[in-house]
C-alpha positions as a printed Julia matrix, in Angstrom:
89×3 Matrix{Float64}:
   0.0    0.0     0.0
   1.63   3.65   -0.95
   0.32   6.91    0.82
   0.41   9.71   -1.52
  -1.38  12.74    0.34
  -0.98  16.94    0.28
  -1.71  19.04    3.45
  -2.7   22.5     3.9
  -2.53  24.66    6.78
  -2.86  28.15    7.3
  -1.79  29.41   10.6
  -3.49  33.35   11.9
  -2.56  35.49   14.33
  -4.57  38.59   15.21
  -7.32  37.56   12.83
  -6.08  37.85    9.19
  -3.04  40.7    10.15
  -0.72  37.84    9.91
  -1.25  34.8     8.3
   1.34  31.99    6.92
   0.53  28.98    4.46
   2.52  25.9     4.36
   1.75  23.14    2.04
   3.38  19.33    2.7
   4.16  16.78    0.77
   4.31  13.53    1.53
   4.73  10.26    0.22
   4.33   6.9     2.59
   4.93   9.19    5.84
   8.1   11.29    4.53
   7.57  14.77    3.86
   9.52  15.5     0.44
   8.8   18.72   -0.29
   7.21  21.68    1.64
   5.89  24.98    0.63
   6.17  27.99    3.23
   4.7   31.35    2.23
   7.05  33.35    4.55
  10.0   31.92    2.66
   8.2   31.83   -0.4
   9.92  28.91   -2.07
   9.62  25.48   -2.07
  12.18  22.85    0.14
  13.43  19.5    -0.81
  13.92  16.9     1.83
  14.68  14.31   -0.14
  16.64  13.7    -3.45
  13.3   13.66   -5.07
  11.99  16.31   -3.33
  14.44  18.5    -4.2
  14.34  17.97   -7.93
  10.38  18.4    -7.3
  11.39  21.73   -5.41
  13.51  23.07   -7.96
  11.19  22.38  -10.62
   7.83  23.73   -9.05
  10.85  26.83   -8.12
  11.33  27.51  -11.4
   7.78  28.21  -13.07
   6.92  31.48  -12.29
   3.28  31.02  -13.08
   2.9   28.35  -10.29
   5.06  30.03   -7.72
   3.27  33.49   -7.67
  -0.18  31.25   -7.66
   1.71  29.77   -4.29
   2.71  32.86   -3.19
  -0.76  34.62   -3.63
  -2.56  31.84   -1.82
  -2.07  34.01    1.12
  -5.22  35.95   -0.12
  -6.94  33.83   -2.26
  -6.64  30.86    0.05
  -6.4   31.18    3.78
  -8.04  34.64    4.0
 -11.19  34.04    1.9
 -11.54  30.47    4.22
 -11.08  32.6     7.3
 -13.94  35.28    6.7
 -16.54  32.35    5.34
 -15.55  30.48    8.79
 -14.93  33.36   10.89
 -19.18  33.71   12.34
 -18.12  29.67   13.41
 -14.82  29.63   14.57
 -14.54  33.5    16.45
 -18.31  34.16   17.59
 -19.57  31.17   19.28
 -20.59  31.05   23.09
């Protein structure tokens, strides 16, 4: 059995005045390659990973998509969610 599988996490502090994306990668428990919006590049951990890295690195299309996920992302989610997540009693 293999284990393919993507996470996404946004992380928010004060609300949406600081938020940070990271995006894993992992194959059969090993993260390979990880995407960080305050660094704003992708990192290998692996020999694969980092050819992955360096590709995904190069396109410019795809990497200001990644780095604009910020907004389109983890901001939109937060104000649809915010009435469940900050307003409850």
């Amino acid at each position: 059995v293999f284990q393919n599988m993507q996470t996404t996490e946004c992380d928010f502090i004060n609300g949406t005045e600081k938020v940070r994306l990271v995006q894993r990668y992992i194959y059969n428990r090993q993260q390979y390659v990880m995407f960080d919006s305050d660094v704003g590049l992708h990192v290998g951990f692996t020999p694969f990973g980092e050819r992955c890295a360096k590709q995904a690195n190069s396109d410019p299309v795809f990497m200001e998509s990644r780095r604009t996920a910020v907004d389109w992302y983890c901001r939109y989610n937060y104000e649809v969610s915010r009435p469940f997540i900050t307003e409850r009693r």
